[in-house]
SELOMAR-148393 format. One line per 2 residues: number of its first residue (from 1); their letters; for each residue y, z, x of N, C-alpha, C. Coordinates in Angstrom, 2 decimals, m for minus. Layout:
REM residues N
NUM = A = Y/Z/X/Y/Z/X/Y/Z/X | ...
This chain:
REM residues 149
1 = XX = m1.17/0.00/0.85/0.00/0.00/0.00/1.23/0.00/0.89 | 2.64/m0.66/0.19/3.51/m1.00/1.33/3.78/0.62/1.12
3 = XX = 4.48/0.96/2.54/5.43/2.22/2.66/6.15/2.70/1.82 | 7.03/1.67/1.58/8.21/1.97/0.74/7.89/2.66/m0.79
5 = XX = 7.11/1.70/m1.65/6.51/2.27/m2.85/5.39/3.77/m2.70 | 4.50/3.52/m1.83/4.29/5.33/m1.09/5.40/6.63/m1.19
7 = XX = 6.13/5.99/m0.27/7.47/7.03/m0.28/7.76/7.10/m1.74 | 8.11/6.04/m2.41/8.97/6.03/m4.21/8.02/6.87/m5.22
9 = XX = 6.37/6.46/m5.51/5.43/7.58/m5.89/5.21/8.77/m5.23 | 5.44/9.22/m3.94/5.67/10.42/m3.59/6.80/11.54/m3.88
11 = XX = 8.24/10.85/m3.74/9.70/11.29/m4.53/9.14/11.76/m5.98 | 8.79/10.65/m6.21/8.52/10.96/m8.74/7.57/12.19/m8.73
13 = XX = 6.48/12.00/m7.52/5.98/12.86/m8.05/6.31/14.03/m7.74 | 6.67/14.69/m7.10/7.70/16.11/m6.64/8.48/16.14/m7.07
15 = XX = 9.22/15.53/m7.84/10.02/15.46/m8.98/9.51/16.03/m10.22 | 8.26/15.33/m10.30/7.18/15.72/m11.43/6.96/17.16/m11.92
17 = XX = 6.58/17.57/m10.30/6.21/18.87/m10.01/6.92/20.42/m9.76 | 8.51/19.57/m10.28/9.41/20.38/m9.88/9.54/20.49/m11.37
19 = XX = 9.48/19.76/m12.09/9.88/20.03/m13.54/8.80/20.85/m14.48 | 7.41/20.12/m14.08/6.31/20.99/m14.35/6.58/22.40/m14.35
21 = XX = 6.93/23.00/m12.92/6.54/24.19/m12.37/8.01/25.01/m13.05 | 8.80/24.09/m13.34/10.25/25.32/m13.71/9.58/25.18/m15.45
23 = XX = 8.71/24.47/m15.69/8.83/24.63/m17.20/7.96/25.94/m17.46 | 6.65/25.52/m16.56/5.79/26.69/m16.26/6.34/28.28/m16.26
25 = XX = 6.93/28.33/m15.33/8.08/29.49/m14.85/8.67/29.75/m15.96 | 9.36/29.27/m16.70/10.28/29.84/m17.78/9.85/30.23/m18.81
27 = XX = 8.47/29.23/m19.14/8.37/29.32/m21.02/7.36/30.46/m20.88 | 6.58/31.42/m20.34/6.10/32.71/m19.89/7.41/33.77/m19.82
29 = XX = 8.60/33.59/m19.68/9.92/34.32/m19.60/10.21/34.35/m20.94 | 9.93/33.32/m21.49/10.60/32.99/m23.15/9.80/34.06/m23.92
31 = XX = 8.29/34.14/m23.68/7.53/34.60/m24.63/8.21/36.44/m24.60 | 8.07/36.95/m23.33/8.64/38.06/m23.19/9.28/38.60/m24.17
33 = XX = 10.73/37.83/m23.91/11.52/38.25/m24.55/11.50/37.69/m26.13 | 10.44/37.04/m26.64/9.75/36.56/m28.11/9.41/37.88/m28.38
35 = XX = 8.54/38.48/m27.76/7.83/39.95/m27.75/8.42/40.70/m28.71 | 9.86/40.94/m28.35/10.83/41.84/m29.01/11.36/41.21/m30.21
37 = XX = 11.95/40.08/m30.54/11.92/39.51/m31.55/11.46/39.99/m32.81 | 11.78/40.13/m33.67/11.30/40.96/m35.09/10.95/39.37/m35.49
39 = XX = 9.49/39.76/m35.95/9.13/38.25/m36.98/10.27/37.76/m38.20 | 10.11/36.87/m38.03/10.89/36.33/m39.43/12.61/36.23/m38.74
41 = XX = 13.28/36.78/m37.73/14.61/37.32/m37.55/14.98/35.85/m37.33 | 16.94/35.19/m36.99/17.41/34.68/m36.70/16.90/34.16/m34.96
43 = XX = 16.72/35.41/m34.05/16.27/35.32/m32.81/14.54/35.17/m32.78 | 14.08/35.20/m33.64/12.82/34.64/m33.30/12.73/33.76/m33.70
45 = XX = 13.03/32.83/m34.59/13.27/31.55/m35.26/13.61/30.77/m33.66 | 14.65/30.78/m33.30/15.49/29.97/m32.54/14.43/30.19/m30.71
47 = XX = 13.38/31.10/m30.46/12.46/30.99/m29.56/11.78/30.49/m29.83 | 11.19/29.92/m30.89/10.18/29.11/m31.68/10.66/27.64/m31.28
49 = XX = 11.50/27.41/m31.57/12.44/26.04/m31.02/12.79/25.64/m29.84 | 13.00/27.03/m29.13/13.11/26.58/m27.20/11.94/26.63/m26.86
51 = XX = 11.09/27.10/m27.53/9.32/27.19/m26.71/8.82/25.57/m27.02 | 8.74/25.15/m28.34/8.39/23.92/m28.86/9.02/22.87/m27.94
53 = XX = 10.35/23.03/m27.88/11.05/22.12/m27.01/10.93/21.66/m25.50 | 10.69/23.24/m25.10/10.35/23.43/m23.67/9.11/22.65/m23.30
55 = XX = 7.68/22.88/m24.26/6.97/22.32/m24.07/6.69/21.28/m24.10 | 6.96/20.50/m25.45/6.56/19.06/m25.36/7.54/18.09/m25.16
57 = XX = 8.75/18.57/m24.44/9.91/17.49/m24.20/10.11/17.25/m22.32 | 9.26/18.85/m21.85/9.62/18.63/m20.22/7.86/19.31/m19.88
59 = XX = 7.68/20.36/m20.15/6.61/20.33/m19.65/4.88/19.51/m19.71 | 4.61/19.21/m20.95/3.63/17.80/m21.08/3.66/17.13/m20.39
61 = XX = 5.00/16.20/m20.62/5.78/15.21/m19.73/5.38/15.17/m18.57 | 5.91/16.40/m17.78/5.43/16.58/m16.53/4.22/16.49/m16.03
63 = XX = 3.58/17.24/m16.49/2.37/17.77/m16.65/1.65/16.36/m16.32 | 1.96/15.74/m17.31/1.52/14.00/m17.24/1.35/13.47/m16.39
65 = XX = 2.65/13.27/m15.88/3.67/12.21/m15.10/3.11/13.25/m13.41 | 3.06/14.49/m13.04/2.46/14.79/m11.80/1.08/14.66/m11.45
67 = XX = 0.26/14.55/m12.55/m0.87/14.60/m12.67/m1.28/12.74/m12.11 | m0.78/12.03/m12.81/m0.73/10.59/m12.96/m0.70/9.77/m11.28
69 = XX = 0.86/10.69/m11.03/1.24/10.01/m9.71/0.78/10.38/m8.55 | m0.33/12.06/m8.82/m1.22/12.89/m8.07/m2.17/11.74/m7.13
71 = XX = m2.89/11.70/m8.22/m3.90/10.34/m8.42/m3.45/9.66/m7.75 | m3.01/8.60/m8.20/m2.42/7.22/m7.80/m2.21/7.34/m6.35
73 = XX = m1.16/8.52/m5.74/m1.08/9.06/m3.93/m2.44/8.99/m3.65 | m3.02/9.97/m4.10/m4.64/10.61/m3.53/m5.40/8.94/m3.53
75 = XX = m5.54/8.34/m4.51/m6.45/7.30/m4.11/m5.91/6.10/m3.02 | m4.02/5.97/m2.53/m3.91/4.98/m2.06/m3.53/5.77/m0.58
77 = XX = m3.88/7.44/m0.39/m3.69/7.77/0.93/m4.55/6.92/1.68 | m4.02/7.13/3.40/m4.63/6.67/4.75/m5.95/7.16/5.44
79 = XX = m6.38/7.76/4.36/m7.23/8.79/5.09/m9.12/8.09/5.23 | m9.16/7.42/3.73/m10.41/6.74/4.08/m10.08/5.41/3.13
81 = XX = m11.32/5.17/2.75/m11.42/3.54/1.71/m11.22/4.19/0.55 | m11.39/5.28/0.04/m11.00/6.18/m1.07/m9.41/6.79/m1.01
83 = XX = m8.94/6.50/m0.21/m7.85/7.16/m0.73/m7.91/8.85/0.38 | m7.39/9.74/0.00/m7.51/11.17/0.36/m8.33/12.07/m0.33
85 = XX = m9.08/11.31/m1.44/m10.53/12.17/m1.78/m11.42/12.83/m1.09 | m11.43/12.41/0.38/m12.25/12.73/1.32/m12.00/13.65/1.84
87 = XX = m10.40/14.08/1.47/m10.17/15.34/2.57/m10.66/16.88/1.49 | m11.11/17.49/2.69/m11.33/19.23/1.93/m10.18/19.45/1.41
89 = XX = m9.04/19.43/1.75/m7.88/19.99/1.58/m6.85/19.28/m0.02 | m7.44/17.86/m0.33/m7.49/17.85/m1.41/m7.79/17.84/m2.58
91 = XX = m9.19/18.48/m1.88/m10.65/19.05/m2.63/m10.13/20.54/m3.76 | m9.87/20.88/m2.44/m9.37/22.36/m2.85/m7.84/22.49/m3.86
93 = XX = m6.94/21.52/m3.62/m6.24/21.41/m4.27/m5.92/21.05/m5.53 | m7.35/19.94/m6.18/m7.49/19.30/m7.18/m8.11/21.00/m8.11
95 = XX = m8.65/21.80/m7.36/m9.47/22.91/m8.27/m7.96/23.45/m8.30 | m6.72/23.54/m7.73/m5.91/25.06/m7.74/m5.15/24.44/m9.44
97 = XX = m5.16/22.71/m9.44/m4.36/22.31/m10.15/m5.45/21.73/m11.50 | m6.72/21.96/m11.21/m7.23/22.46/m12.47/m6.81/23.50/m13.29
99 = XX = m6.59/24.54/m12.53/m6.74/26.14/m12.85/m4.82/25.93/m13.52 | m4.22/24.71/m12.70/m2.53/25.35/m13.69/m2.71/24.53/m14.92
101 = XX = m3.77/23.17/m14.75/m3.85/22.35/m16.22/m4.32/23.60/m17.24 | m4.92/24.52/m17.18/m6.25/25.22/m17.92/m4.59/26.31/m18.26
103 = XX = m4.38/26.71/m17.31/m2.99/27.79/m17.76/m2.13/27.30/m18.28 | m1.60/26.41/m18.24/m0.84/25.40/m18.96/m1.50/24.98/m20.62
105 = XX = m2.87/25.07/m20.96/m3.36/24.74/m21.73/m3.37/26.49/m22.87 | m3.48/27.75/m21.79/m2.75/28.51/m22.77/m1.88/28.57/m22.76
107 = XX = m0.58/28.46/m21.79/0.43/28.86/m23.10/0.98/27.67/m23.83 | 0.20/26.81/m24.21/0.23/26.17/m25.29/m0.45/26.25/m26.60
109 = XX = m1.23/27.25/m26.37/m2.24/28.03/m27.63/m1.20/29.26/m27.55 | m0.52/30.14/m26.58/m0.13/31.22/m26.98/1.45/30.56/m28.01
111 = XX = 1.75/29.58/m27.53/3.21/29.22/m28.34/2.79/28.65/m29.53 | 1.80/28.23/m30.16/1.57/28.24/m31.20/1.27/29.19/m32.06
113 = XX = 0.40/30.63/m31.45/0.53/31.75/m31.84/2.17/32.36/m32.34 | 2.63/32.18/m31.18/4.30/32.81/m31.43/4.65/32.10/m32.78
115 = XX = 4.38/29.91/m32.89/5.04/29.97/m34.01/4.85/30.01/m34.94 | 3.45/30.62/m35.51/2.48/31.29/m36.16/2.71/32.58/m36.75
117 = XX = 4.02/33.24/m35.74/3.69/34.76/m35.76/2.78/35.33/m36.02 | 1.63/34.74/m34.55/0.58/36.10/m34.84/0.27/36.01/m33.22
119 = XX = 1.08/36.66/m32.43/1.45/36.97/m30.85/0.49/38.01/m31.42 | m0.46/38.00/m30.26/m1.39/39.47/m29.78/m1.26/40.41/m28.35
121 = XX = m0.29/39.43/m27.49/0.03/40.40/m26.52/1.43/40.46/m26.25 | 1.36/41.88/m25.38/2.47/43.03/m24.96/3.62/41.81/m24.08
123 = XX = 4.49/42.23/m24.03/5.99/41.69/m23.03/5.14/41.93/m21.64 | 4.19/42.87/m21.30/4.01/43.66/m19.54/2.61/42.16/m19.50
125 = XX = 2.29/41.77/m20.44/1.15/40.61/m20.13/1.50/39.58/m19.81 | 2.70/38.81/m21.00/3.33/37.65/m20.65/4.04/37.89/m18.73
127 = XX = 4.26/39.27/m18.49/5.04/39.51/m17.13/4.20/38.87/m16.35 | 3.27/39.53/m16.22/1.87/39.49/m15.75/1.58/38.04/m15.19
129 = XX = 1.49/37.54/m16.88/1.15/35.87/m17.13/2.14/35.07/m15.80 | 3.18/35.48/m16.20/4.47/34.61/m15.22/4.32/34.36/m13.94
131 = XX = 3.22/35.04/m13.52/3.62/34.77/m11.99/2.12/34.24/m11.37 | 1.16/34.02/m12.40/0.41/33.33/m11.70/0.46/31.45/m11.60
133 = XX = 1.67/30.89/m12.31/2.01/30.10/m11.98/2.92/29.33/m10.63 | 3.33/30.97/m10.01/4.09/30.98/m8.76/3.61/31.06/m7.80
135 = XX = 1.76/31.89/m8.03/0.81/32.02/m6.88/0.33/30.45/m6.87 | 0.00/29.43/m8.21/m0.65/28.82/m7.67/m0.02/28.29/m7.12
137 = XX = 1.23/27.52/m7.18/2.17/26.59/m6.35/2.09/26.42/m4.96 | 2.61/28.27/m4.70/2.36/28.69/m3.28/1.50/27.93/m2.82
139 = XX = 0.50/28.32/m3.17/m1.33/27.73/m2.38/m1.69/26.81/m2.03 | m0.77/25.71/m3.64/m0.85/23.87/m3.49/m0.15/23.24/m2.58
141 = XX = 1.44/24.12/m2.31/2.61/23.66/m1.67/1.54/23.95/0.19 | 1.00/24.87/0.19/0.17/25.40/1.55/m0.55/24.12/2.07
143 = XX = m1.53/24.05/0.94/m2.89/22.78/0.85/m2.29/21.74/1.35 | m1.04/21.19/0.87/m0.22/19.82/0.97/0.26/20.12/2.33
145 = XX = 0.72/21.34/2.90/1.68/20.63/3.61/1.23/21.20/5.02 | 0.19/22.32/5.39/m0.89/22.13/6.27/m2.04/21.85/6.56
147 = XX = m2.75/21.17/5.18/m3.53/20.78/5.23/m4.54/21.49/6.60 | m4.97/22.78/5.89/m5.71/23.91/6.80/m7.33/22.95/7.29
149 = X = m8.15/22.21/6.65/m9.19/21.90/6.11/m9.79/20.63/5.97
């Protein structure tokens, strides 16, 4: 593949991944403060609408669109006739970004709960929740960029 388009699918997709990961990051912040929200109120109404929004206008999207251009890198890397499938290191990386598709996949069951009003966990869980989207990054941003493996 020429360079240039390499470089251009590499940009989108860290782009991708930047939007992914702040949507990730936030809409776990949203629920929190949903927590407190009295069902039925003016302020829980209007988290119902930034969660909905959040999700299927930037994070899907993303979700998509990093996933897509993941691929597309991984199969046209230098590394073999496959692409960078071959390496451990994006072995390991394809499982960390299983594990944010699968987390990503609840809190898209928990925001339907919220707009359901029938949330079953505490503000200290969603806390909880929030930051294992920050561990995995860490790990992927690691995988990518020393490729230990």
């Amino acid at each position: 593949m020429r360079g240039d388009l390499y470089a251009w699918l590499k940009a989108f997709h860290i782009i991708a991944v930047i939007a992914w990961m702040a949507g990730m990051l936030y809409l776990p912040r949203l629920f929190v403060y949903h927590c407190v929200a009295e069902k039925g109120s003016v302020q829980s109404e209007t988290f119902k609408v930034m969660e909905r929004r959040l999700l299927r206008g930037i994070i899907n999207p993303a979700m998509i669109a990093t996933i897509a251009l993941g691929l597309w890198l991984a199969w046209t890397g230098p590394d073999s006739r496959y692409g960078w499938f071959a390496a451990p290191w994006l072995q390991a990386k394809i499982v960390l970004i299983i594990a944010m598709a699968a987390l990503h996949g609840l809190f898209a069951r928990w925001r339907k709960d919220f707009a359901a009003d029938r949330n079953r966990h505490s503000q200290k869980f969603y806390r909880i929740v929030n930051e294992i989207p920050a561990v995995l990054v860490i790990l992927i941003v690691l995988l990518v960029v020393l490729k230990p493996f």
